[in-house]
N, C-alpha and C positions, 0 to 999 in steps of 0.2 A: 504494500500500500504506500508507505513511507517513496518506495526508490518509483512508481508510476508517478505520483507528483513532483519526483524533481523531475524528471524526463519530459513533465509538460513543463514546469517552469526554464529548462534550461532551455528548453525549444522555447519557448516566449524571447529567453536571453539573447536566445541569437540571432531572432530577429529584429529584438531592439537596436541590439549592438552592430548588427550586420555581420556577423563575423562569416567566413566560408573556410577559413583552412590559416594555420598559424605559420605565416613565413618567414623564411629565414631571416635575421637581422643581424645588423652591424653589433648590436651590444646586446647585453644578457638585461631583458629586463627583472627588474623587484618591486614586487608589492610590497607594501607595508600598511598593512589593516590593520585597523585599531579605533581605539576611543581617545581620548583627551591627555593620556601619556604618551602614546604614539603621535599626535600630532604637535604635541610642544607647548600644554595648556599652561601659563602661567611663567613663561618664558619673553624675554622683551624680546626678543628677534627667532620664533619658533623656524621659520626659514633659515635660519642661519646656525640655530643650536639643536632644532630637533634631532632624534636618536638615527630619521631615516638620512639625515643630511649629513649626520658625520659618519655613519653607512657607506655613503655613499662616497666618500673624501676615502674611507679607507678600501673600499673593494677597488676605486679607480676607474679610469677612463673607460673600460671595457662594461663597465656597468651602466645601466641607468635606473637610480632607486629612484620610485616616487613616495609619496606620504599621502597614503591614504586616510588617515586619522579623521577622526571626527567626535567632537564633544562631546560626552554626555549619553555616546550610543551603550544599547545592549547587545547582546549575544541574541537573546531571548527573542524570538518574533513575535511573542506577545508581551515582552519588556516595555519600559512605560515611551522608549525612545529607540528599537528596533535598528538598528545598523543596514540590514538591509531594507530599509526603507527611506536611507538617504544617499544623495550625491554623491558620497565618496563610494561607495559601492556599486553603484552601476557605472560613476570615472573606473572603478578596479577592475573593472570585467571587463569593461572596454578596454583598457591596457590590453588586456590577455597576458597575463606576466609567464617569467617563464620560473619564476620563485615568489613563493609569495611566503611572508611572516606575518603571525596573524596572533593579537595580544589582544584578545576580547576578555569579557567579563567582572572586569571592576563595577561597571554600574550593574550590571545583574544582582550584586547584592545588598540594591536598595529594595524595605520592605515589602518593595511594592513588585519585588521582581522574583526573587529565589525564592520564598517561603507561597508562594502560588502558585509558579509554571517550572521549579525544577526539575520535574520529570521530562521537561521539554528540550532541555539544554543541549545534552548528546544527540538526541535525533535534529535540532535547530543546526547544531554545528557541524555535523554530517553534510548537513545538506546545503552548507557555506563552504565546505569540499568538496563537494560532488559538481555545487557550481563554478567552482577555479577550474574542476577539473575538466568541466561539458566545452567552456571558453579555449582553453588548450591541455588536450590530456597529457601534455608532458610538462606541464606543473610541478616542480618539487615545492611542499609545503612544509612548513617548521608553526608547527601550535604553539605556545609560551605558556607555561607556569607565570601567573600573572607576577607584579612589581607586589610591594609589600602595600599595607594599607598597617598604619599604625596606632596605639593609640590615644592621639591626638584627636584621631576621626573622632565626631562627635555621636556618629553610631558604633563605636568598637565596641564596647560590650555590652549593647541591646541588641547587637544580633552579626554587624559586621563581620567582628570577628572569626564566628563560628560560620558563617556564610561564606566566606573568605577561603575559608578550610576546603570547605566541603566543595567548593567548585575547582579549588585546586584539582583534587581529586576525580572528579570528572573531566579533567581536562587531560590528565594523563592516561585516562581510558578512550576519550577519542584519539589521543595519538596512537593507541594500539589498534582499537578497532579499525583507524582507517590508514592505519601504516604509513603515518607521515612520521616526519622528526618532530621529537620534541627538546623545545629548548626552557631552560630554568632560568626565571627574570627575579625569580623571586631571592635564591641564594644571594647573590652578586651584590645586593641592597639591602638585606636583612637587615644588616649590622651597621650602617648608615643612615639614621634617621635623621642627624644632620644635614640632608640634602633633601627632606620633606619637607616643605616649611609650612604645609597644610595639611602633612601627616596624610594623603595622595598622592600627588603629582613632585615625580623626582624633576629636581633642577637641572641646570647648563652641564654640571660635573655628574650627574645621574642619569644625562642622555651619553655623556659620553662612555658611562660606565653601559648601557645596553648597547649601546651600538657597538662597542669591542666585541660583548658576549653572542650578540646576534653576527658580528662577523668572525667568528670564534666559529659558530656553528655551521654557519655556511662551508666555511674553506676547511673547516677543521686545523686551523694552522691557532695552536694553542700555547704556542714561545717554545716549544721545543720539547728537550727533556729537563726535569727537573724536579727536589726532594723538600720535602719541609723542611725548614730551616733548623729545625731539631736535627735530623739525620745529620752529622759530621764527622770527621777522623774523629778517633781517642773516647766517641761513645761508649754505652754500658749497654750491653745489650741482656735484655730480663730475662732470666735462666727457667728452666723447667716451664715456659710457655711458649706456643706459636710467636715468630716475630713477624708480626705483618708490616709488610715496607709497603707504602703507597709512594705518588707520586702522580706527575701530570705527564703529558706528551701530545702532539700531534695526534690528532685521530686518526686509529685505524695502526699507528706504528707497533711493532712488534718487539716487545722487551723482555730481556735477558738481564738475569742478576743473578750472581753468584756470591755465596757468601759460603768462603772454606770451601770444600767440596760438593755443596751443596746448589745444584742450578736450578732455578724456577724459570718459568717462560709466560707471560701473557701477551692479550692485544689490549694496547691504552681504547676507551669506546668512545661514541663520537665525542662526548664533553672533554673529553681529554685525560680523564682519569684512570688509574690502573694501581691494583692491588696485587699483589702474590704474601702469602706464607711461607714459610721457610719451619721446618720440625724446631720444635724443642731443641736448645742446645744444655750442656750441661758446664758451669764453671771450672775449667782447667786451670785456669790462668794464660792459656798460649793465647795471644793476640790474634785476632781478623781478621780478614781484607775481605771488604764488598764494592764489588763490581756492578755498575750497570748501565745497559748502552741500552740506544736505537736503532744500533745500525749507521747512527750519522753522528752522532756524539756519546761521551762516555763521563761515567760520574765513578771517580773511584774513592772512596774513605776506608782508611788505615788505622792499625792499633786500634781494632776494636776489642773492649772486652766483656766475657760474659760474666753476671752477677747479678745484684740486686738494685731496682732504680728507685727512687724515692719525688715525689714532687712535695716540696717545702714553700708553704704559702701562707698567705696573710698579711697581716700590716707590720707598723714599727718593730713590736718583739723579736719578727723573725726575720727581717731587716736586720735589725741589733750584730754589727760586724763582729768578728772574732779580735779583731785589734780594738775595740772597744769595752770587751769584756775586763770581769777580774783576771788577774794571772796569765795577759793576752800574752807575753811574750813566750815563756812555756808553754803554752797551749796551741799557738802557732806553730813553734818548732814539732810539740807532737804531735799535730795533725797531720806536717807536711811528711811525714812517716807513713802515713796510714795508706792504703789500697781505695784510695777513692779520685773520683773523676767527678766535676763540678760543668754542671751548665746553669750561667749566671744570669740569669736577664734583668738586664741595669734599667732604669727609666730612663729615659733622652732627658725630663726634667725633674726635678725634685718639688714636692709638693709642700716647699716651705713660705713663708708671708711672706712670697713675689709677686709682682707679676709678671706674667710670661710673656716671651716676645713673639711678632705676627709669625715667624716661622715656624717656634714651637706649637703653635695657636694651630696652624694647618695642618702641621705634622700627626697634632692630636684627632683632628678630624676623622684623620685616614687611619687612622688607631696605629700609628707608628708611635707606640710610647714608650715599647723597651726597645733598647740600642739592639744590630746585628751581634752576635756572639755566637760561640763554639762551644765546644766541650774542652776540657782541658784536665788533664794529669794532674793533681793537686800539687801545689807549691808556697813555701813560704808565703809568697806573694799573693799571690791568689787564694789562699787559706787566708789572708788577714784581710779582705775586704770581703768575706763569702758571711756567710748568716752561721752567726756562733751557736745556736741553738742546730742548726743545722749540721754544720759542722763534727759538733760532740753526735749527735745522734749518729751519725754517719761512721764516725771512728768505733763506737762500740758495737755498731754493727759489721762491720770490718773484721773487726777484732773477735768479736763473736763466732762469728759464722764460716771465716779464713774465705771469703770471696772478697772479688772487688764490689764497691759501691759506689752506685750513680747518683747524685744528687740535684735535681731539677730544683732552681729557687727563684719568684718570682713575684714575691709578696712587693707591698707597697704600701707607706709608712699612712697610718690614719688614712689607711681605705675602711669603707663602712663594708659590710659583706652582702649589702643586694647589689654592689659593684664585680660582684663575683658570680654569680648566681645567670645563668644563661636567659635571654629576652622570652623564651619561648616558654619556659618555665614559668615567668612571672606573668607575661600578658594572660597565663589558662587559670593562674592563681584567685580565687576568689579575694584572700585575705592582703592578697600583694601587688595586684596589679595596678592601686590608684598610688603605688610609687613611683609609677614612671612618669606622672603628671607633675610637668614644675618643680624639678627637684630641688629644685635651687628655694623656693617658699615651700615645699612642702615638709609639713612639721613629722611627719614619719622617718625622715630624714634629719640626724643630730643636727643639733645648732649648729657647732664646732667644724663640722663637717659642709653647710651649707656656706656658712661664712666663708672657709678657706677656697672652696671652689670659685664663690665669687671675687676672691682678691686675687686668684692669680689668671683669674681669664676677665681681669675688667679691663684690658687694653682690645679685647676682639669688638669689631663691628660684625662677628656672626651671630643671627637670632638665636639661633643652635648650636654654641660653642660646644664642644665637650669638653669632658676630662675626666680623670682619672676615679675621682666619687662616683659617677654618674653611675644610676642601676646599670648594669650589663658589662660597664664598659669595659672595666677587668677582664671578664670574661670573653669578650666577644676579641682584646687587643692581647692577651694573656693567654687564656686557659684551651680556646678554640684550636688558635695555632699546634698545642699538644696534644690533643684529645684523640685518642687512636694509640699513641708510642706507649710501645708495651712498660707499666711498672708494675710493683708491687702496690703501692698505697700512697698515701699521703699522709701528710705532718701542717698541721693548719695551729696558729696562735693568733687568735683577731679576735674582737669584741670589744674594744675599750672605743670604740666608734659609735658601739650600738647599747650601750650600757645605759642609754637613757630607756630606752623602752624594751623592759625585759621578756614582754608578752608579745610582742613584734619581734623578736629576735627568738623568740619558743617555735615560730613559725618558718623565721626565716633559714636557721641551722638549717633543719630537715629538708628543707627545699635545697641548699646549698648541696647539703650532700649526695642527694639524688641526683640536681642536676650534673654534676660532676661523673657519677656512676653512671648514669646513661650515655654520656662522653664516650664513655671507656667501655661501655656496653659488658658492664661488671656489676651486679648488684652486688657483692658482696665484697669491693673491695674495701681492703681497709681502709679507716679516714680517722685517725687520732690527731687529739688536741690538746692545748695547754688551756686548762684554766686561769681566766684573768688572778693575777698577784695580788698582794694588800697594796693601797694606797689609799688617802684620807678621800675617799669620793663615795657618797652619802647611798647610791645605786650598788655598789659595787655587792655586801652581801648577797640581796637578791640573785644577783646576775649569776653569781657564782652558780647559786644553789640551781640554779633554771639551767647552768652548764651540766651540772652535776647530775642532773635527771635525765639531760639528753643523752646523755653518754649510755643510757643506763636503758635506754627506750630506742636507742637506732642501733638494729645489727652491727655488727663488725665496725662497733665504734667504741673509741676507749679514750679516759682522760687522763692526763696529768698534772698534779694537783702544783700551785706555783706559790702559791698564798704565803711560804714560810719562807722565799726569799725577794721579796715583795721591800718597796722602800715608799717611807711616807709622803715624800714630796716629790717621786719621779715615778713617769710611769713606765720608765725603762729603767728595769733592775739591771746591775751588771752581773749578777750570780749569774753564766749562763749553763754551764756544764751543766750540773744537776739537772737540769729542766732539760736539756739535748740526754740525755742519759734515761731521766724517766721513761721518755719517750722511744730509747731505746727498748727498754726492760718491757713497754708494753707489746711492740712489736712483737721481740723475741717469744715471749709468753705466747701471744696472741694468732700470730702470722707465724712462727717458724717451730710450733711445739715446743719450746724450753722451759716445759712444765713446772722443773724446779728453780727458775728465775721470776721472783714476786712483781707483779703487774702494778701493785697497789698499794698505797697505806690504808690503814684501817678503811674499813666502807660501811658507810651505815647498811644497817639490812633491816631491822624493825626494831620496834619501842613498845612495850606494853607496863601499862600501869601496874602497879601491885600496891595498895593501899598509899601511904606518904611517898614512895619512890617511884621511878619510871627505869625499866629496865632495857638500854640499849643493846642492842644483837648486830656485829658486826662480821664482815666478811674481811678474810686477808690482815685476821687481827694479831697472830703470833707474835709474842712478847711485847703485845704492847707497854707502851710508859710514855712519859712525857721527854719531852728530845733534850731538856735542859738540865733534868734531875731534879725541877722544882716541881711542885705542884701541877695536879692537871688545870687549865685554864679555861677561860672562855666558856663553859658550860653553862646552861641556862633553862631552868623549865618555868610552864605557863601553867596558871590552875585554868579552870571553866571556862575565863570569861578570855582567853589569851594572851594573858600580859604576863609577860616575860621578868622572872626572877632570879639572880643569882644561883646557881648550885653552890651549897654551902658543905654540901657532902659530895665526893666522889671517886670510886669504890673500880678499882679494876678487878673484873671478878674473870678468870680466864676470857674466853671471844664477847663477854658483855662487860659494860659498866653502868653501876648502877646510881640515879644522883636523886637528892634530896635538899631540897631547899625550906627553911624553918618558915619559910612566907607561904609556902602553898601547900595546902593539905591534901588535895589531890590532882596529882601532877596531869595534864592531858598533853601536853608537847612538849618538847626539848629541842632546844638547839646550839649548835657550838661554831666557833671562831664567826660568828656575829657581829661584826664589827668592819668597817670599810679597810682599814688597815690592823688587823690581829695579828696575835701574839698567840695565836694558840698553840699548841707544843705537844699534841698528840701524835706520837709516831708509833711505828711499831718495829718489831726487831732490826728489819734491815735498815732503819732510820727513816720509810717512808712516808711523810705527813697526809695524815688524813684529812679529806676535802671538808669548807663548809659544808652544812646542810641544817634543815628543822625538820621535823618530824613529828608524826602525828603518833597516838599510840593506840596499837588493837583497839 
């Protein structure tokens, strides 16, 4: 029924158009169908900037693109503004192109359009193929996975968004159904909303960015061969798993990679990308070499080694240099000993009260915000500008395990962590999504945090400057580029960013470390942290204990408690070993079976009343005592009404202790090191202090 009606309508077409037979021409013509991104809406000189005109500049004289576009159209033939049922659609057939690219569907999901006639769309768009194709059957067509819609749009999430989705999705099932290419508009701008400034329609630098990827797709000539910028000489490569090496190339080219005696073969497909696996390797210590060409060029990287990788992330703490620390000059010397290889990614700027200049200002645009860098062999040198928390962890794992260790590190000092957390994640987020609006005034966003952004980008005339706070940005300049490279887990210390709102940050961890996990297409990989430290900031108990649950509630996640070398007026301690160490000890425990190395100090486990006393039950309690020899501190219980008393008594009874306060006669909560900056001194045998916490009792 569907293909009798195009067969009348395209017989209608041809005799509108007059066509009789498609002949030969001097130049290859191009369509470019479309709506109001395809024609340049919102552009001063769309003739001069739109996406088919610099198209057109780079395919060359042998070409002739036209710009089909037109404002405001549907896909939909019963859409409130039908595409084909304007101008630019019967000018497209009358061309008779001999390629046509074709980015319909943004207006399809105004209300009025998808949530009524979606069942229409595939057989609508069929039969806007069937029509290029009745004009001349030798038509090559390219569909598009539409440009992004952000949200800015003022329908994102009454319905856009999920409309958005879903027609994607149909859109790569007409390109199967009707065996055309398809080309993705949407990647390429994701991660750019800077170039929306109506959170629709991409600007001057956002036609230029489709017009590369729509001439990407045509010619298939996609720069060549070449590896993320993570793959380099002197890498780690992660033992006992697949190593899957990606990379980009010329469509259609044929790639070979050898690694050891191991050879893989694939074809890069037409977007340019290509994957192979390489087995399992197991830690020798012998070094490398991987190999891999196209045939027309070659990528060789040296002194590789197999072991264990680590990604080290966060803000200041884990920033925090090794030549910063206490005992940095011993500690430097024995790092540069250890079995480990460092990939550092520096920021191009430091996010101190400056303001940055127009260069920095663009550079951040384009998410160039950490410097190019390598891998490298640990050394004096480079051991004393790496992340000392990182560092120590890295050497007892080393030392541990007798492999080499890779240590990925790319935190950024007073980053808040929804700058970490992937776009895709937050826009689906009920509780998180109204962070992407205005971050710069929006109060979900620390003060501290919103200020600093605006003193060091108030030199930009961009509407949409970025920077390095901004939800995603992390992510999208940072953690995207890694997502794939085999490791083991991560090591994250951040929260002194988000310490004002603890119940927004209850939400925001778990999102963090899912989105990461999905990265890596690892639900269970590890993701330990460090509990923020003491210092005199009024949030900080809570925060801890909110740390201290989460740990406790997300799989393959584990904490390290920081509190006992904590300073009262800085929020970088220099103690940093012990805290790279804890976080060794939880690894080892956790990730690598070293059942008899303690993960933990004391861990609360329950509280029950027993008449005047409240009886704590801890985990990981062996030999308990207090770290100082003095008395146990900071202990606290509540009667009925929850007000917090002194423990005047307090009783280490083997794995419980038992406390009693002359003010409350019966006890219903307890809680200890309570205080912004404590002094509490709960350890247990291996010296490991145990975390804040309050607790309720049976």
């Amino acid at each position: 029924m569907r293909h009798n009606a195009i067969k009348g309508l395209c017989a209608l077409l041809l005799l509108c158009v007059g066509f009789t037979t498609v002949q030969a021409r001097q130049s290859i013509r191009v369509a470019c169908i479309g709506n109001s991104v395809t024609y340049g809406y919102g552009h001063q000189s769309p003739a001069l900037t739109s996406y088919p005109t610099k198209l057109g500049q780079m395919l060359g004289e042998s070409y002739e693109v036209r710009n089909f576009g037109h404002s405001g159209a549907t896909l939909l033939y019963r859409g409130h503004r039908p595409y084909i049922h304007q101008q630019a659609w019967r000018d497209a057939l009358a061309f008779a192109p001999d390629k046509a690219i074709i980015h319909l569907g943004l207006n399809d999901t105004d209300p009025r359009n998808w949530p009524n006639y979606r069942d229409e769309f595939i057989p609508n768009y069929l039969a806007i193929i069937d029509s290029l194709r009745a004009v001349n059957p030798e038509v090559e067509v390219w569909v598009c996975r539409m440009t992004p819609i952000f949200h800015g749009h003022r329908r994102f999430k009454s319905g856009t968004r999920d409309w958005h989705a879903q027609i994607q999705q149909a859109i790569e099932e007409v390109a199967l159904l009707a065996d055309v290419h398809l080309i993705d508009l949407h990647e390429p701008l994701y991660h750019r909303p800077d170039l929306f400034a109506d959170a629709l329609h991409p600007d001057a630098e956002g036609a230029e960015i489709l017009a590369r990827t729509v001439y990407s797709a045509m010619t298939g000539d996609h720069g060549g061969l070449s590896l993320p910028a993570i793959y380099t000489s002197h890498m780690v490569i992660q033992r006992d798993k697949p190593f899957f090496l990606q990379g980009k190339a010329n469509a259609g080219q044929k790639i070979t990679a050898q690694l050891g005696k191991d050879k893989q073969r694939t074809t890069a497909a037409e977007d340019g990308t290509w994957q192979l696996s390489f087995k399992p390797l197991k830690a020798t210590g012998k070094p490398f070499t991987l190999t891999v060409t196209d045939g027309d060029s070659t990528i060789t990287l040296t002194d590789l080694l197999v072991g264990e990788v680590w990604l080290c992330s966060g803000q200041s703490n884990m920033v925090f240099m090794l030549r910063q620390a206490t005992h940095a000059k011993a500690n430097i010397a024995e790092a540069s000993t250890k079995n480990l290889r460092l990939y550092d990614m520096r920021p191009r700027v430091y996010t101190d009260a400056v303001a940055w200049d127009s260069a920095s200002l663009v550079a951040l645009n384009r998410l160039e915000h950490y410097l190019p860098t390598q891998w490298q062999p640990i050394t004096e040198h480079n051991a004393a500008q790496f992340s000392a928390v990182a560092c120590h962890f890295g050497a007892m794992l080393a030392d541990s395990l007798g492999v080499p260790v890779g240590l990925i590190c790319n935190a950024v000092g007073g980053a808040p962590i929804e700058s970490f957390i992937d776009r895709h994640t937050i826009e689906y987020h009920p509780e998180l999504v109204d962070i992407l609006t205005d971050w710069r005034r929006n109060d979900r966003v620390q003060d501290w945090v919103r200020g600093r952004g605006t003193h060091n980008t108030q030199l930009s005339t961009h509407p949409m400057q970025r920077h390095p706070y901004e939800p995603c940005y992390l992510y999208e300049a940072g953690i995207a580029p890694l997502a794939g490279f085999p490791l083991r887990g991560v090591i994250w210390y951040q929260g002194e960013s988000n310490a004002h709102n603890v119940e927004l940050f209850a939400t925001e961890f778990p999102a963090l470390v899912s989105s990461w996990r999905r990265a890596w297409d690892d639900e269970a990989m590890p993701f330990h942290f460090v509990q923020l430290s003491s210092i005199a900031r009024p949030s900080w108990p809570h925060f801890r204990d909110t740390q201290r649950r989460l740990a406790e509630a997300i799989p393959h996640c584990a904490m390290a408690v920081s509190s006992d070398k904590g300073d009262s007026l800085d929020v970088h301690p220099r103690e940093k070993r012990p805290i790279g160490e804890r976080l060794a000890r939880i690894a080892l425990h956790h990730d690598y079976g070293y059942s008899h190395v303690n993960p933990s100090g004391p861990a609360i486990r329950s509280a029950e009343s027993k008449g005047k006393s409240i009886v704590l039950t801890f985990d990981h309690a062996e030999g308990m005592t207090a770290s100082d020899g003095a008395p146990l501190r900071t202990f606290e219980v509540a009667d009925e009404h929850g007000i917090y008393y002194p423990a005047d008594k307090v009783e280490i009874k083997g794995s419980t202790i038992i406390l009693q306060s002359s003010q409350v006669k019966r006890p219903t909560r307890a809680r200890y090191g309570w205080q912004p900056f404590t002094r509490a001194n709960l350890v247990n045998g291996d010296g490991l202090p145990a975390s804040t916490f309050e607790i309720s009792s049976l």
